[in-house]
N, C-alpha and C positions, 0 to 999 in steps of 0.2 A: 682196727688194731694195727699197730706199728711193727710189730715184732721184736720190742723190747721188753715186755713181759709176756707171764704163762693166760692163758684163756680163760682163767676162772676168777680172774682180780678185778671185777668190775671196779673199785673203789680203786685201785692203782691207775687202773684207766681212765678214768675221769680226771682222774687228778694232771696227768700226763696232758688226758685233750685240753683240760685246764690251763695248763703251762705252756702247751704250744701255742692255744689260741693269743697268751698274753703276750708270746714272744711276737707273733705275726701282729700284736697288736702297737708292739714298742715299747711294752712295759715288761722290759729286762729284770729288773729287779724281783720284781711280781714271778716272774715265769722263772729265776733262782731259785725264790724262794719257795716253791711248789715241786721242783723241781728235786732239792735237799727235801723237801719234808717227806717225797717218797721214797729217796733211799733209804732215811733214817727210823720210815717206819713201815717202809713195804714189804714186810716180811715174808710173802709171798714171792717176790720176783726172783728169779736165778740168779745166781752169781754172773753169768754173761748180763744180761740183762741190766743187774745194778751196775758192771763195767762200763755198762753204752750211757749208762744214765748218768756215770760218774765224767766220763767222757764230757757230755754235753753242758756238765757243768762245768767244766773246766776251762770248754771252749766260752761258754756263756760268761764267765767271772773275767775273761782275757776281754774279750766284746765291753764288759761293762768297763771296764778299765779304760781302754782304749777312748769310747766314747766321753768320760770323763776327763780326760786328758785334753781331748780335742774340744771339749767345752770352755776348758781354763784357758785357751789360746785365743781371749778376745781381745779385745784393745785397750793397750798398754794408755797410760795417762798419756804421755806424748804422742802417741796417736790421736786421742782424742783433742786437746790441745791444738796440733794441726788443724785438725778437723771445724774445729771453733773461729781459728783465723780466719783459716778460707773462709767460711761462711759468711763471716761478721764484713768481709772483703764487698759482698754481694750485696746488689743494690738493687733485685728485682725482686719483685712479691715473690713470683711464682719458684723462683731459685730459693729463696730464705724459709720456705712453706714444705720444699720437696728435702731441706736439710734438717727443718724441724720434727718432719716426720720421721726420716732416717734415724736421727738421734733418738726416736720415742721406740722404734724399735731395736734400737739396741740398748733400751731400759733405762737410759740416760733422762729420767723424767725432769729433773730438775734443771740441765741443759738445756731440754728440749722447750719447756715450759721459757726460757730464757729466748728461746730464739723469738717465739713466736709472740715476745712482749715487745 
């Protein structure tokens, strides 16, 4: 137990190890939304206790934010554009092969599929 709820909530606690396990696993969303479902119906827990749980949502929904933000900050068209010059510039297998995979990770399939024709 955590010591965010009383001793006798088995089902609040599961739900809790539930939602830490998905945090520690990277599934944020997952580990919210288990997270809310035990404020809104763990009618057991104490007022301190839904506090810290209130807490960790809070901190949790900021985290999700964040990481969604920093996801949207990939490459701009003229980035990619760039990237296409240089490339197309290159006249060795092994250079046009390590750009076409580059491109395939960063989802650019149709790019990517172009280098390597």
């Amino acid at each position: 137990m955590n010591g965010t709820q009383p001793a006798g909530s088995s089902d609040v606690d599961l739900k809790i190890k539930e939602a830490e396990t998905c945090y520690a696993m990277g599934m944020f969303e997952e580990s919210l939304v288990l997270y809310e479902h035990v404020i809104a119906f763990g009618k057991s827990i104490s007022p301190q206790a839904r506090q810290t749980l209130s807490e960790k949502v809070g901190r949790l929904k900021k985290e999700i934010l964040e990481l969604q933000a920093s996801e949207r900050k990939g490459l701009s068209p003229e980035d990619i554009s760039i990237f296409r010059k240089t490339m197309s510039k290159q006249k060795d297998l092994p250079t046009l092969l390590d750009g076409a995979a580059a491109l395939k990770e960063l989802g650019l399939m149709e790019e990517a599929a172009a280098e390597y024709e």
